[in-house]
N, C-alpha and C positions, 0 to 999 in steps of 0.2 A: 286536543289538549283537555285533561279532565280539570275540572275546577275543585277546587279543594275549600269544603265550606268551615267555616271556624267560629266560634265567637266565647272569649269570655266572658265574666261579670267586669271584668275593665273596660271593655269593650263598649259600656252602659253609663258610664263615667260622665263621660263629656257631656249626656242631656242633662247635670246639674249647670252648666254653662247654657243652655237654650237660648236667653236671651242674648249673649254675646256671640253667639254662632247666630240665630236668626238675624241680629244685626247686620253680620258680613252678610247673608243668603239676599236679605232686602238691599244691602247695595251692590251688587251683581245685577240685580233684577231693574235699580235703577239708573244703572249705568249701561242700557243696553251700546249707547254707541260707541263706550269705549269696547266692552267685551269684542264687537265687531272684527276689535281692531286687532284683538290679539292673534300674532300671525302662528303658521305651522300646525293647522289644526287640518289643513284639506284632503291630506293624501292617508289619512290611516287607512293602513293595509288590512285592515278588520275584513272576517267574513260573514258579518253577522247582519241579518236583513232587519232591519229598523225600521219604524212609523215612518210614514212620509212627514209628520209634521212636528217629527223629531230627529233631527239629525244628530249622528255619531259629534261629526265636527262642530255644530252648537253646543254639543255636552263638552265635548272637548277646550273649546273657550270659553263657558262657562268657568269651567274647572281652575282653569289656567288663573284664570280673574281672580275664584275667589281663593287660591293660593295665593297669588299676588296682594291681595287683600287682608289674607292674616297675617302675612308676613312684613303686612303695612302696617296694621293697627295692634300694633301688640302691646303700645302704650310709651315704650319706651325706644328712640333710635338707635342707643347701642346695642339692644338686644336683635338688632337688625342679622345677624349671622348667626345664632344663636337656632340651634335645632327647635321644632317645632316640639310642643310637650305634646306626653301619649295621647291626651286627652284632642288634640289639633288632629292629630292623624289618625283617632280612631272616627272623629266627624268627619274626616271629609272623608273615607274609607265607605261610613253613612250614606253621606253625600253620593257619593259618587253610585253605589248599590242602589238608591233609590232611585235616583235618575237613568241609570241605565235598564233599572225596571220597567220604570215608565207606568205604574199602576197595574201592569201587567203580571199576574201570581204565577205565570208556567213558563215565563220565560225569565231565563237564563241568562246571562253575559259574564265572561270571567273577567271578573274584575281589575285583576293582578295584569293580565294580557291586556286588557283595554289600556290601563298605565302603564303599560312596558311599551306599549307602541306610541301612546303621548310624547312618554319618555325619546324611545329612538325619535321621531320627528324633529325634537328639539333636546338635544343634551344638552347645554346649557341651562334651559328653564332652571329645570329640578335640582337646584344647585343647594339645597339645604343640607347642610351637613348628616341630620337624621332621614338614614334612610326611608323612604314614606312607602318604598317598596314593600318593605315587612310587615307593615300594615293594610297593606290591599288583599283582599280576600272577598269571594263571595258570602254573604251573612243569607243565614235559614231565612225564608219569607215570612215563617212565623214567629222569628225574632226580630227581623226586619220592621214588622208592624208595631210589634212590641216595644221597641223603641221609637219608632213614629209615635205610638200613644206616648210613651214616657217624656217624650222631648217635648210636645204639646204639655201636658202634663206640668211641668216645669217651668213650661212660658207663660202658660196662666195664673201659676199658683205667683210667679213674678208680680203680675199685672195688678192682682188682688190684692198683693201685700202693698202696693202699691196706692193702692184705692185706698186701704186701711189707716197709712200712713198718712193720707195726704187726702181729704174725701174731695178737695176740687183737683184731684187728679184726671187728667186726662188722655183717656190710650189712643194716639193716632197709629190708623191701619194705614202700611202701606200699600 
């Protein structure tokens, strides 16, 4: 299956949100024993040879989580069924392109397929009225980075307004 690369200037949206998407990415990261727990992630039929010390099915319940996660914390519970906005599904679309990169600039994963096979594992999950299908695509590597600078970019220029606001502010890393 050939991957089909895309990206437009909307596409770039969502790193003025940085700090509310790094938010959810630090609790994913510190919730590993829930993630653990999310099931239907073992048998992707994927052919694609991955890091030994990254597995498909860790990406895969990562994933799962921090879906579960935005569709937690959206502020408000009746917005609970409520389609994810562009800017949701062009992060985790991010998301998901970086991680299945892995740091690695020549390798390749179709995106869209990696999600279609989450997808069949569990049809149920991905129950959000907006399809997140049309949003899964492979992104250029050197737009990919591009946006890693800008999303960074975003979370500090946060931090420092921050600082400015407030000088005994204090930034805890997680």
């Amino acid at each position: 299956m050939e991957c089909k690369e895309e990206t437009s200037e909307e596409s770039y949206k969502f790193c003025i949100n940085s700090p509310y998407y790094e938010m959810l990415v630090q609790h994913v990261k510190n919730n590993n024993n829930k993630v653990l727990q999310i099931k239907n992630c073992g048998n992707l039929s994927t052919e694609w040879i991955y890091s030994p010390s990254e597995s498909t099915e860790n990406i895969c319940k990562e994933f799962k989580f921090l879906y579960e996660s935005l569709s937690k914390y959206r502020g408000d519970k009746t917005r609970e069924n409520e389609a994810f906005t562009e800017d949701d599904c062009n992060f985790l679309n991010y998301w998901l392109n970086d991680r299945l990169r892995n740091n690695d600039k020549d390798f390749s994963i179709c995106v869209k397929e990696f999600y279609g096979e989450m997808n069949r594992q569990d049809r149920t999950f991905f129950s959000n009225p907006k399809n997140l299908e049309n949003y899964m695509h492979v992104i250029d590597t050197e737009i990919l980075e591009n946006m890693k600078l800008l999303y960074e970019l975003y979370h500090n220029a946060v931090k420092v307004i921050n600082i400015i606001k407030d000088p005994t502010y204090k930034y805890e890393e997680h």
